[in-house]
C-alpha positions, 0 to 999 in steps of 0.5 A, spaced: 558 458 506 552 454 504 546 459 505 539 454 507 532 456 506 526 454 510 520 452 505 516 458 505 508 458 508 504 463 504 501 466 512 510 468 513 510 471 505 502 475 505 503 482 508 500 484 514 493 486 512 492 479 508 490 472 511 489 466 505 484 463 510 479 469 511 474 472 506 475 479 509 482 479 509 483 482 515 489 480 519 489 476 525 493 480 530 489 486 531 481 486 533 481 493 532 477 495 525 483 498 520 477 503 518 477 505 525 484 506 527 486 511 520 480 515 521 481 517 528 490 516 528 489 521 521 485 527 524 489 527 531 491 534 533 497 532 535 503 527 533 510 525 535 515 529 532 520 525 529 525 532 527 529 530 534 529 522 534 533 517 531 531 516 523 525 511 522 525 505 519 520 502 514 521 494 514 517 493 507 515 489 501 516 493 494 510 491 491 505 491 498 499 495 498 500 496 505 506 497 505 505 503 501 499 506 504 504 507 511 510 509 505 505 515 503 503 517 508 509 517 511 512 521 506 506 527 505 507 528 513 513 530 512 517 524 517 524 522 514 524 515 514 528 509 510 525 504 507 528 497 508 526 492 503 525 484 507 527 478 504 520 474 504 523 468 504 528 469 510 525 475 513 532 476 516 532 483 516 526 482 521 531 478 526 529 484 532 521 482 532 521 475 535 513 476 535 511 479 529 514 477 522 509 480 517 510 488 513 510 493 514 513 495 521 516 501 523 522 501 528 525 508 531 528 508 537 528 502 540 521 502 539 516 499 533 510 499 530 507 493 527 501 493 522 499 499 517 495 500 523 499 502 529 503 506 525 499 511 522 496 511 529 502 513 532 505 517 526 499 523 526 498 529 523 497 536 525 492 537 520 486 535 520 483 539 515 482 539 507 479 546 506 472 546 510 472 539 511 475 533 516 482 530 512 480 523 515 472 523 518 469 526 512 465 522 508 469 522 502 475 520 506 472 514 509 469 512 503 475 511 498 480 509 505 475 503 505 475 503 497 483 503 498 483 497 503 478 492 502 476 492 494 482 495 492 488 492 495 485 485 495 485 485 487 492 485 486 495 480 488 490 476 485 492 480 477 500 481 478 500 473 480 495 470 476 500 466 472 507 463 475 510 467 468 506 473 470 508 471 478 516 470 477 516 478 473 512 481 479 519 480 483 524 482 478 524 489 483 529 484 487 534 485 482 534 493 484 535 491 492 543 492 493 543 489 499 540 482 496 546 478 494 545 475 487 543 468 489 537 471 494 535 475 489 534 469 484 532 465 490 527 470 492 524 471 485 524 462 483 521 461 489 517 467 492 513 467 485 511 460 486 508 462 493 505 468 490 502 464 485 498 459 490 497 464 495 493 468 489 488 462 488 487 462 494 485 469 495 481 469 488 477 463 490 476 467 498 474 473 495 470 469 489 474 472 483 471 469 477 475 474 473 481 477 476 482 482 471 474 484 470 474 484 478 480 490 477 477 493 471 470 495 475 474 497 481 477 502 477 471 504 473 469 506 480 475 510 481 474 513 475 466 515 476 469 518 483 474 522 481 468 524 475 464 526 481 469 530 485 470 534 479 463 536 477 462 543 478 470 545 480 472 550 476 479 547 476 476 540 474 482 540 469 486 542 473 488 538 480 480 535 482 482 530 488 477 524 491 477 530 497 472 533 492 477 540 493 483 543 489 486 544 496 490 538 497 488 530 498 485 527 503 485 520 506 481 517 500 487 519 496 493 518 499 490 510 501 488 509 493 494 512 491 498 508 496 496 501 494 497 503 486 504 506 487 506 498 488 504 497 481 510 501 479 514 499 474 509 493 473 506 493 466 499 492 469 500 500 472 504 502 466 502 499 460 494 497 462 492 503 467 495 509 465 494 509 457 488 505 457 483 511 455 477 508 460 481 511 465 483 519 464 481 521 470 485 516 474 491 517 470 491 526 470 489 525 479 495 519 479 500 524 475 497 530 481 498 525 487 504 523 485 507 531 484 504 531 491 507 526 495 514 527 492 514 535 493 513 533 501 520 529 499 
């Protein structure tokens, strides 16, 4: 059988929250502010309780930040999901949505959520509270929310697809997704990477990265200064210090921030550059708490 494939646009391949064409990044679908809606989905008293439905499911890009936000946040409420990983290139696992084809979408019982947005606004928490202080609405959530999704996110694209060499390693995840055949799997590798890499240029050249890697290290040495902040005068500062600037538990600030660096995993930019680089040991300490955080609601 002879499998075609349409030349891809980079506007079907980008995630949901990116656009080549605006500087900001914001998706064109939804005129609602993306801080707006997780700060007031997240501290909602109430919540659809998914214990006795039909199981969700997570249409996804492995290495989307977006997508591993509504991963995160899924998974530290608790709201089992199954993650179904979307081939760029045919977007044939998204046959059932006729309107809107980008990730992450959400599907359960014959309904969907599209966007990182509507899905965090339908999937709510019952608890609103770090300690003393709102889970969403403190300060210090907005703050590293909006960290996560406007200075964070947009550098990576532009660092894992700087070059076509570093571009074509990004999709060796491909290889791990059982449901691919083998020529999907190279032909997303080949051709996907190729449309990565030119979108990636044209997020640097929107976003006016003259330096993508210096971009990224500032962002992280912002990230490093805050969790430096958030432990100053905790007694239990070598011990579990969240961006929630409590030893109770993370809030919205985390869970974003780790969510978008949770796509980097397995990549040598998280590996080998962000965990052993000694410029960031607040990071990598909060990054191995957060991750022993998000997998003990598993």
């Amino acid at each position: 059988m002879r499998m075609v494939f349409r030349r891809p646009s980079l506007r079907n391949i980008l995630p949901s929250g990116y656009d080549a064409t605006s500087a900001r990044g914001k998706s064109s679908h939804s005129s609602l502010d993306w801080q707006h809606h997780l700060y007031r989905c997240l501290s909602s008293s109430s919540r659809t309780d998914s214990s006795n439905t039909s199981p969700v499911n997570l249409y996804q890009y492995k290495i989307c930040p977006f997508s591993n936000i509504a991963k995160v946040v899924l998974t530290y409420q608790q709201i089992p999901f199954q993650s179904i990983e979307v081939n760029p290139l045919t977007k044939a696992e998204l046959k059932f949505s006729k309107d809107y084809r980008k990730v992450p979408i959400v599907q359960q019982d014959n309904q969907q959520w599209n966007g990182t947005e509507e899905i965090l606004e339908h999937f709510t928490s019952k608890t609103s509270f770090v300690g003393n202080d709102s889970f969403s609405d403190s300060p210090s959530a907005k703050k590293w929310a909006d960290f996560a999704r406007n200075k964070l996110a947009p550098l990576l694209y532009p660092n894992l697809c700087n070059t076509l060499s570093n571009s074509f390693r990004s999709f060796d995840y491909v290889h791990q997704e059982p449901h691919f055949s083998t020529l999907q799997k190279y032909s997303i590798q080949y051709i996907g990477s190729i449309a990565m890499y030119f979108a990636a240029s044209k997020i640097k050249k929107k976003y006016q990265l003259d330096d993508v890697r210096v971009a990224l290290d500032e962002a992280l040495l912002e990230l490093e200064e805050g969790l430096e902040e958030s432990s100053t005068g905790n007694e239990f500062a070598d011990t579990n210090t969240f961006l929630s600037k409590t030893v109770q538990g993370p809030n919205l600030g985390d869970l974003a921030v780790f969510g978008v660096l949770k796509g980097l995993e397995g990549l040598p930019i998280l590996t080998d550059d962000i965990l052993q680089d000694k410029r960031y040991l607040k990071i990598q300490h909060w990054y191995k708490t957060m991750d022993q955080q998000v997998e003990s609601k598993k």
